[in-house]
C-alpha positions in Angstrom: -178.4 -26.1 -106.2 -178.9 -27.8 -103.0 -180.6 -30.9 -104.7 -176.7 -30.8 -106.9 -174.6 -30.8 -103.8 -176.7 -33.9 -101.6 -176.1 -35.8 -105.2 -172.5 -35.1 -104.6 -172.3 -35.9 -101.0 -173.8 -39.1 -101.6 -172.1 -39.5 -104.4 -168.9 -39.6 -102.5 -170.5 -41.3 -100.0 -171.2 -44.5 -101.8 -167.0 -44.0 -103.5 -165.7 -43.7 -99.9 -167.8 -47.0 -99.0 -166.7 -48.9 -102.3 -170.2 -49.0 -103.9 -169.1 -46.8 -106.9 -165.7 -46.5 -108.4 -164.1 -43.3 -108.0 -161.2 -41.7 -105.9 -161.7 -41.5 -102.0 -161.9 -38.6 -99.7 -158.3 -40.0 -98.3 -157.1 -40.3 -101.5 -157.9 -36.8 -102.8 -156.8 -35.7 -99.7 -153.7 -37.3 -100.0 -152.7 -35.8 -103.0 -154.1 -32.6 -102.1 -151.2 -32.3 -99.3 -148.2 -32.8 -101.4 -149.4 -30.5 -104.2 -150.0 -27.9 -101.7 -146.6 -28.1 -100.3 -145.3 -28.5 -103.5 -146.8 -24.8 -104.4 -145.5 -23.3 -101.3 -142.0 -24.0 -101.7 -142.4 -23.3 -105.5 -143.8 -19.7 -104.1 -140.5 -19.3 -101.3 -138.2 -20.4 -104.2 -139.5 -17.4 -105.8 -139.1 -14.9 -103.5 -135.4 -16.2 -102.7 -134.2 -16.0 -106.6 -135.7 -12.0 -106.6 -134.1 -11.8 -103.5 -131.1 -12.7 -104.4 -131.3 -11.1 -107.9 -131.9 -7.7 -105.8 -129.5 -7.9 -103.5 -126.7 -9.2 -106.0 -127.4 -6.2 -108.2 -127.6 -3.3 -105.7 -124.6 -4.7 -104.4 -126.2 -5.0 -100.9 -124.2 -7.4 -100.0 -121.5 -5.6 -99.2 -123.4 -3.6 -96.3 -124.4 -6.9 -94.8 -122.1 -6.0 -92.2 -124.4 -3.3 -91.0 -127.1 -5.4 -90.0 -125.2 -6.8 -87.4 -123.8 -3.2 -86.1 -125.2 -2.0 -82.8 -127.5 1.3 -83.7 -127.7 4.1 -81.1 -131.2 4.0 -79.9 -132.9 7.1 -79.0 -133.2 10.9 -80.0 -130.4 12.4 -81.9 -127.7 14.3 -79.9 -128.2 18.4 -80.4 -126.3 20.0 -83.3 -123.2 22.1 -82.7 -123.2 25.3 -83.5 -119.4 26.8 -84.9 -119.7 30.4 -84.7 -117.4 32.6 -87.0 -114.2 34.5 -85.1 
């Protein structure tokens, strides 16, 4: 196993020096990036279509005004008690 993995880094050793033909560290790095970012947004594009699917059929939308409401912060006044003539 160990004997493996020093073949490989010198391996990629002599590619990155242009002894042996192969794809560079740089370049597999540089197409590593892009493929990666192309995954995330692939992943938030996603989540946004089931977000929208959700809110568009729960009709959510149309308490989208609430979010924006200012909320009474702090315990709830005491109940009132009606007591029968």
């Amino acid at each position: 196993m160990v004997m493996r993995q020093a073949e490989r880094i010198v391996r990629q050793a002599e590619v990155d020096a242009g002894v042996r033909p192969g794809s560079s560290s740089e370049e597999s790095a540089e197409l590593r990036r892009p493929r990666r970012e192309v995954a995330e947004l692939r992943r938030t594009n996603e989540i946004l279509k089931a977000a929208s699917a959700f809110f568009t059929d729960t009709g959510a939308d149309k308490f989208a005004g609430d979010l924006f409401t200012p909320r009474r912060v702090g315990p709830s006044p005491p109940a009132r008690v009606v007591l029968a003539p």
